[in-house]
C-alpha positions in Angstrom: -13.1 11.4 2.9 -10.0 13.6 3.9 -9.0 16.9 2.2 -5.9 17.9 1.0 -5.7 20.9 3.8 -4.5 24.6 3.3 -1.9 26.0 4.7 -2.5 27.0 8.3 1.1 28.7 9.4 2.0 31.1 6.4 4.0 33.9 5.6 4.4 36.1 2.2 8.2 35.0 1.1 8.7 36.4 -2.0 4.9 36.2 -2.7 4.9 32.4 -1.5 3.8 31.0 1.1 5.9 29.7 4.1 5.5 27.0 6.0 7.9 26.9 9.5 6.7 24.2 11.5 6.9 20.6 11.6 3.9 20.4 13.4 1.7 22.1 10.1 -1.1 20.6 8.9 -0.1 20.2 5.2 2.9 18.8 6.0 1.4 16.0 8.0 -0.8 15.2 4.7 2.4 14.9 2.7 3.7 12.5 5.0 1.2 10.4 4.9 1.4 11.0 1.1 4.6 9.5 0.7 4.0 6.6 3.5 0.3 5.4 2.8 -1.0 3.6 -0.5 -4.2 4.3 1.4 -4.5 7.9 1.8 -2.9 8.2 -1.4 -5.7 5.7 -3.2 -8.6 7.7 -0.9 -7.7 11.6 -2.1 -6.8 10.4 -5.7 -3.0 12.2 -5.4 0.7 11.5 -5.1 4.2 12.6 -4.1 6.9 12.9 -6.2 10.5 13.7 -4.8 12.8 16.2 -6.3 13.4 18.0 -9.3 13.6 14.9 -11.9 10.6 13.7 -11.8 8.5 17.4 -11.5 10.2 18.5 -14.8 9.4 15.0 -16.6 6.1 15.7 -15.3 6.1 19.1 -16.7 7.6 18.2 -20.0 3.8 16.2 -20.5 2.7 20.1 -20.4 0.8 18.6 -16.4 0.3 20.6 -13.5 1.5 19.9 -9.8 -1.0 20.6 -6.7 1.7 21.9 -4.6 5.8 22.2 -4.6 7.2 22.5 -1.0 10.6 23.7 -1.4 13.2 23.9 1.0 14.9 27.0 1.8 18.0 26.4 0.4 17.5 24.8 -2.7 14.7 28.0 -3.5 18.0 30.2 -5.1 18.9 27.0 -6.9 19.0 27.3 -11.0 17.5 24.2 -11.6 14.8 25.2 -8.9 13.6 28.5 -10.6 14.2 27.2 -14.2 11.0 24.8 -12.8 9.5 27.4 -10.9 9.5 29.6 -14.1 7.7 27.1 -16.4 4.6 27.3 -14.4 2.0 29.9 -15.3 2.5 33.3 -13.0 -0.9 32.5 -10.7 -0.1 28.8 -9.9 4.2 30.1 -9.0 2.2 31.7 -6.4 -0.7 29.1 -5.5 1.1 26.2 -5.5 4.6 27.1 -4.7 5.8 26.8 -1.1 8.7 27.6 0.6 9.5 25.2 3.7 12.2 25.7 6.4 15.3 23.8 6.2 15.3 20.1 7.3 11.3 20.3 7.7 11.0 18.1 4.2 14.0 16.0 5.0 12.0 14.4 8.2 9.8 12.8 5.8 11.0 12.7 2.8 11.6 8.9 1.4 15.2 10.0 -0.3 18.0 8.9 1.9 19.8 12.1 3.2 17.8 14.4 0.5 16.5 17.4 1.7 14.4 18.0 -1.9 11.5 19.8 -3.6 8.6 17.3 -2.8 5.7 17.7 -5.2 1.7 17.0 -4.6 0.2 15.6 -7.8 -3.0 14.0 -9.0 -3.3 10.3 -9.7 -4.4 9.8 -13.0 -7.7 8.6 -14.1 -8.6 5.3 -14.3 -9.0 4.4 -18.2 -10.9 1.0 -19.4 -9.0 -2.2 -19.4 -7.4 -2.5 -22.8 -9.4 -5.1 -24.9 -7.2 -4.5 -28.3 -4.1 -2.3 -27.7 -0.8 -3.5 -27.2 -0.6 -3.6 -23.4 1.7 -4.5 -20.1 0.1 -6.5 -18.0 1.5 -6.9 -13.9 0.3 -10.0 -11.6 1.3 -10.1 -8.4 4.6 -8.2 -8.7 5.2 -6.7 -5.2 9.0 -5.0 -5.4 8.4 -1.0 -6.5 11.3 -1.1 -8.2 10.8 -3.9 -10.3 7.0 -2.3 -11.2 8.6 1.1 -11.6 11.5 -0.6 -14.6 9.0 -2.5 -16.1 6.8 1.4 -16.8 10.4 3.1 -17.8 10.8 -0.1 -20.5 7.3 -0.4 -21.7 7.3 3.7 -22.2 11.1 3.7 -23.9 9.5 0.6 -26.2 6.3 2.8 -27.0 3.6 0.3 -25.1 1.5 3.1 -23.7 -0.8 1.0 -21.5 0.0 -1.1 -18.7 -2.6 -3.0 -16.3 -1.9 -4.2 -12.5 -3.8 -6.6 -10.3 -4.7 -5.5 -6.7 -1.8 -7.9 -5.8 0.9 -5.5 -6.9 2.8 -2.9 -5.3 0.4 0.8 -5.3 2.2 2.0 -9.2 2.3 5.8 -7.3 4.3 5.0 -3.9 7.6 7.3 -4.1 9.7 4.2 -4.9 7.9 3.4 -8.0 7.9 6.7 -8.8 11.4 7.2 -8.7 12.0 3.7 -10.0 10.1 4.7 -13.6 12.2 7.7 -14.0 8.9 9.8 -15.2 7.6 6.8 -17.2 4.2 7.3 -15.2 3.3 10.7 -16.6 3.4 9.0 -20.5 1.8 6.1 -20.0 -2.0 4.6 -19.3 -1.8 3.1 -16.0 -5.0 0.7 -14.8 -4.3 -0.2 -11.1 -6.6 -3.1 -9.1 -7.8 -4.9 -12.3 -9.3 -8.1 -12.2 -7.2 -10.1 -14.2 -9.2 -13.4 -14.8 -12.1 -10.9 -16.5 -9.5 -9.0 -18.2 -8.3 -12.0 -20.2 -11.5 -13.3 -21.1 -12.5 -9.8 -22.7 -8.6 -9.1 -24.4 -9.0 -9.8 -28.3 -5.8 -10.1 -28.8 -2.8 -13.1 -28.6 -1.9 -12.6 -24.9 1.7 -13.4 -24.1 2.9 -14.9 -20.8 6.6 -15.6 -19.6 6.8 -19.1 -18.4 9.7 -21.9 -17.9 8.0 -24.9 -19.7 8.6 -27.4 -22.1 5.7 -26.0 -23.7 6.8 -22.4 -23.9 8.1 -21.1 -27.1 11.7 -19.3 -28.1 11.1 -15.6 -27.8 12.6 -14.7 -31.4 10.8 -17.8 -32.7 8.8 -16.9 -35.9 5.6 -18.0 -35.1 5.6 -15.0 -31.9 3.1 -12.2 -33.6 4.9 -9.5 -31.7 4.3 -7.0 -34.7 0.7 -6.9 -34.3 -0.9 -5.4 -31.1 -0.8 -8.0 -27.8 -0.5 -8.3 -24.5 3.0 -9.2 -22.4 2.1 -10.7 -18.7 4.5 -11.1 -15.9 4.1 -12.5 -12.6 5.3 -12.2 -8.6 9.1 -12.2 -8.4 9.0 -15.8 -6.9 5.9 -17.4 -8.1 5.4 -16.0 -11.4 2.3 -16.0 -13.4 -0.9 -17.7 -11.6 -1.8 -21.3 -13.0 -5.7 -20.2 -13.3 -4.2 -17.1 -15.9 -1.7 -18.9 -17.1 -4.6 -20.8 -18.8 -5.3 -18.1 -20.7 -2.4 -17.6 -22.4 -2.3 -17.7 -26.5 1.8 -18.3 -25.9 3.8 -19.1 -23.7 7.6 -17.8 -24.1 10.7 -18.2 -22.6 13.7 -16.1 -23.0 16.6 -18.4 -24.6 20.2 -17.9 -22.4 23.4 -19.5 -23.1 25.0 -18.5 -19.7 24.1 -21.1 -16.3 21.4 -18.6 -15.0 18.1 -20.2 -14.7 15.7 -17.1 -14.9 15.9 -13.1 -15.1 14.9 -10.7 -12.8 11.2 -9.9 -14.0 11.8 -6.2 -14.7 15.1 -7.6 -16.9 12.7 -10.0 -18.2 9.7 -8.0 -19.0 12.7 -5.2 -21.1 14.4 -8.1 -22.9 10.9 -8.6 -24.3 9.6 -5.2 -25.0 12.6 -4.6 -26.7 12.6 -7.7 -28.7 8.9 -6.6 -29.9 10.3 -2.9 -30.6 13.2 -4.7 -32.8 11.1 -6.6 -35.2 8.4 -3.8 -35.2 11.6 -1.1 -36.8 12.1 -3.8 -39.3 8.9 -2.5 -41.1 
């Protein structure tokens, strides 16, 4: 298994470390970080871009690796308001100053030349079995995954589970798409689905366009007791084999000529729906 490596080209700049050339060792790591679900799955860390998402992390009172900063931004107030709510050994273990442009060569920002952060991928928890949950088939478009997190966090679902068929929930994109969601929530990535549902104790919910499917502010919908929401690929939707083991099946009632939402529109018109009659209480 590959290391996250040292620094090899260093100098003391302002008792951090330097890095000067695109050709250093850790900066090859980070790209791969920030371009490969695989290296990022095999050494259990991530990259988050810019100063957003580090303070979000922060705020959760979590630690970055590393922070490569360019040059330029390093005088920045927002910069060393961050830097300064680290402890005093890790401003100078983890911090790193990087020449200009180096970061913007593989950064995945458009035209960003940004603080690039190293972090650790969370722990993989057990599969819910009773807890309200969030549960992701299929769905391959980061920033759909990434809305769906920032909605199920805003609506207080704390645990959300993904198939091996969905976009890696830690690629830069997702990241940036769930607006620090990812640092508040339980995330279970590569789940088997099928043995999930069997093991759930709970009414499972599942967004489908039926004559079956039930009126999501319909009555009978227990959506003020613990359950679990499912939504599927952007063009297929939920599979027919766990479909099956659905307790409802709901559709989202529209007065307008569109047929269908956008599953990360779909998936917050629910959670919120579910939040609305749980403040009733």
């Amino acid at each position: 298994m590959q290391r996250f490596q040292t620094v090899t080209e260093q100098t003391e700049h302002n008792t951090m470390k330097t890095i000067n050339s695109a050709q250093n060792e850790q900066l090859k790591q980070l790209n791969k970080l920030l371009n490969q679900s695989k290296i990022r799955r095999q050494l259990g860390l991530a990259a988050i871009e810019g100063v957003h998402l580090l303070d979000s992390l922060l705020q959760t009172q979590q630690m970055p690796l590393k922070i490569y900063i360019p040059e330029h931004r390093l005088p920045h107030p927002d910069v060393q308001t961050l830097i300064n709510k680290l402890p005093e050994n890790l401003q100078r273990e983890c911090c790193i100053v990087v020449a200009n442009g180096l970061l913007q060569k593989i950064t995945t920002l458009n035209q960003a030349d940004d603080i690039i952060s190293v972090i650790k991928r969370p722990t993989q928890h057990t599969l819910p079995e009773q807890e309200d949950c969030v549960v992701l088939e299929n769905v391959q478009d980061p920033g759909n995954i990434g809305t769906v997190l920032r909605s199920a966090a805003a609506a207080g679902i704390h645990n959300i589970v993904l198939n091996k068929g969905c976009a890696d929930a830690f690629s830069p994109k997702v990241l940036r798409a769930g607006m620090g969601a990812h640092f508040l929530l339980n995330i279970v990535e590569q789940a088997d689905l099928l043995d999930w549902a069997t093991r759930y104790q709970r009414p499972i919910l599942i967004t489908l366009l039926n004559q079956q499917s039930i009126s999501l502010y319909h009555h009978d919908l227990p959506l003020k007791t613990p359950c679990a929401w499912v939504f599927g690929n952007e063009g297929s939707g939920v599979s027919p084999t766990l479909a099956q083991h659905a307790t409802y099946t709901v559709k989202i009632p529209m007065l307008g000529k569109t047929e269908s939402l956008n599953i990360a529109m779909a998936a917050t018109v629910c959670l919120f729906e579910q939040m609305r009659q749980r403040l009733q209480d």
